[in-house]
Every structure is written in C-alpha cells, then in structure tokens.
N, C-alpha and C positions, 0 to 999 in steps of 0.2 A: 875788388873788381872795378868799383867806379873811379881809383885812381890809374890801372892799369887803360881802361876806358878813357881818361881823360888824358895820359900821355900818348897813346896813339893819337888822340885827334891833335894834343897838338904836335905833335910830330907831321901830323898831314899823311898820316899811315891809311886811314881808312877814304876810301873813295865812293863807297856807294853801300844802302842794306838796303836787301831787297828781302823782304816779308813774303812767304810764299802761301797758298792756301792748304786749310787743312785736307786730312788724308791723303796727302800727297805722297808720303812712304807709307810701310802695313805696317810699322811698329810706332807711328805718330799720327797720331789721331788728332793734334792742335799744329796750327800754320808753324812752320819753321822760317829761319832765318838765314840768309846768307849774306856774309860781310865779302863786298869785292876790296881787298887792298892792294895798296901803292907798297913798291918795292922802299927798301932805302934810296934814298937821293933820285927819287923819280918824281921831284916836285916840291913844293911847299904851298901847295894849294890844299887851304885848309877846309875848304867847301866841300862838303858830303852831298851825295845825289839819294834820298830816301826816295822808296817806291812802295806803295800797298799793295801786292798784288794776290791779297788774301780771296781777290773775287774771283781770278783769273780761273781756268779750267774748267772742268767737265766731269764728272760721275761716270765713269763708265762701269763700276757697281756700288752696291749701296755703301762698300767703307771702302771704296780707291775713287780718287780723282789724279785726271791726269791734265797734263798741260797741253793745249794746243799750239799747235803752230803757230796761229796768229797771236797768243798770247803768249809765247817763245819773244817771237819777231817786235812787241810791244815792249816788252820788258828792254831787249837788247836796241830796240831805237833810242831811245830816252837817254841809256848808259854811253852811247855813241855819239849823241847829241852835247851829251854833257862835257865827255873827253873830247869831244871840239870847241872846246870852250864856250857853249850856250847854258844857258838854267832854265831847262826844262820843269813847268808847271802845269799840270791839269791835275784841277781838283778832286779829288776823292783817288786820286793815283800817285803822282808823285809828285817831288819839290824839291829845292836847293837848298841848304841851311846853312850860313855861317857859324864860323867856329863859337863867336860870341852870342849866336840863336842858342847853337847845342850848351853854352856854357851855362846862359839863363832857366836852361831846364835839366837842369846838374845831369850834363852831358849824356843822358840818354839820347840812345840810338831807334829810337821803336817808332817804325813811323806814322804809325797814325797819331801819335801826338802832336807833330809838326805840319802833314799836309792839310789842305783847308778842303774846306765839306768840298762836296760837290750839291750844288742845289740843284733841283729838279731841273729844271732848262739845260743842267751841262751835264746831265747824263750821257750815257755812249749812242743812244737810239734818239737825242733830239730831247729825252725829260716829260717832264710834265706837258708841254705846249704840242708836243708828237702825239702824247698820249690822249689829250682833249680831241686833239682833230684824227685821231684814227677810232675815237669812240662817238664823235660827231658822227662822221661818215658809216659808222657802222649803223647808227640809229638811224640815218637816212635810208640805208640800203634796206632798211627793218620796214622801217615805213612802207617804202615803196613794192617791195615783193607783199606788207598784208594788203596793201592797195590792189594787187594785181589778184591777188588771191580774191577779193572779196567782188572784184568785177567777174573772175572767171567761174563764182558760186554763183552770183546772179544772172551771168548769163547763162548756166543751167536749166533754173527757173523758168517754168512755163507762164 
C-alpha cells in the first residue's frame, strides 16, 4: 500500500483527499475518504490539496448525517481555488502539501496530520474573542433586565 501510495504522488496522480464526516453512509459509522485524482499527463504538479471536513454537516437522525449545501459549496471552493493555481489554507480545514511534506511523513495522505489547529480566534463564528463578547453581552443584558425587575418589585411596594 504505501509504495503504491507513494508512486501515485510521485506520479502527480493524486490531486486532493477530502476526509468526509462520520455517518455519512448507513453502513459507515467512521469519516470516509475521498481521493480526487489527476488523469495521466494532466500535469506534474506534485502538490496535494488535504481538507478535514469531518466537522462539516448536520444529523438529520441520530446515526445519518448529511452534508449541506454550504458545506458542499465549502469543500468545492478550496478544490477550485486550488486547480487555479492558489494554496488554499485555513486552519483546522484544509492545506497544501508538497510532495517532499508528504515524503517526510512516509507519504500518508490523512489529513488531519498535515493541516494546522485552528486556535480559538480562527474559528468559523469569530472563536474564542466572539465567544467572550457574546457572553459579555449576555451578562449585561442579565444585569440589566434583574435591574428592571427589582425597580418594578419595588415600585409595587407600598
């Protein structure tokens, strides 16, 4: 396997795996894999596009998830972006790897080996920094409705 694996990359055969999430079919209960490959002589770009997109979709019951649209349209921007010659990176989703990245990690293809964390600040909703200030905000709102509350007991009060 791992030399077959390693003459397709260098061949420049494989163009992109994209990690999909689990329950995504009813007989695979763990994230599957899809390898996009390059035909013969349609290139010798040996740079692979890995994507994680094991977070992507939705439960629509408790053992099927399905994929959304926007995370259809997510997945197929990046791969589009890529085959125009750009090296799409965002953290905790996808990334570029040379032939000699994949050679240094005896050419596995799994991508969460290669893409870099995402830290809290570059989450999809803004991270950790969104989360502090919509929970700021929330304690104000708290404040201020017991505030209203405790003037509208008192002015009951005779």
């Amino acid at each position: 396997e791992a030399q077959i694996r390693a003459r397709m990359l260098d061949d420049g055969l494989v163009e992109a795996v994209v990690t999909l999430p689990d329950l995504l079919f009813y007989a695979t209960p763990i994230p599957a894999c899809v390898w996009v490959l390059r035909g013969p002589g349609h290139g010798t770009d040996q740079r692979v596009l890995l994507v994680d997109g094991r977070a992507l979709g939705a439960l629509k019951t408790r053992s099927q998830r399905v994929l959304q649209p926007d995370d259809i349209r997510r997945v197929h921007d990046v791969l589009r972006a890529f085959r125009g010659g750009g090296a799409p990176v965002e953290p905790g989703f996808c990334t570029v790897v040379s032939r000699a990245q994949l050679a240094a990690r005896d050419d596995l293809l799994t991508p969460g080996l290669h893409i870099p964390i995402a830290t809290p600040s570059q989450g999809p909703a803004g991270g950790l920094d969104a989360d502090i200030a919509a929970y700021q905000a929330a304690a104000e709102r708290s404040r201020l409705a017991a505030s209203a509350v405790a003037d509208a007991i008192a002015a009951l009060r005779p």
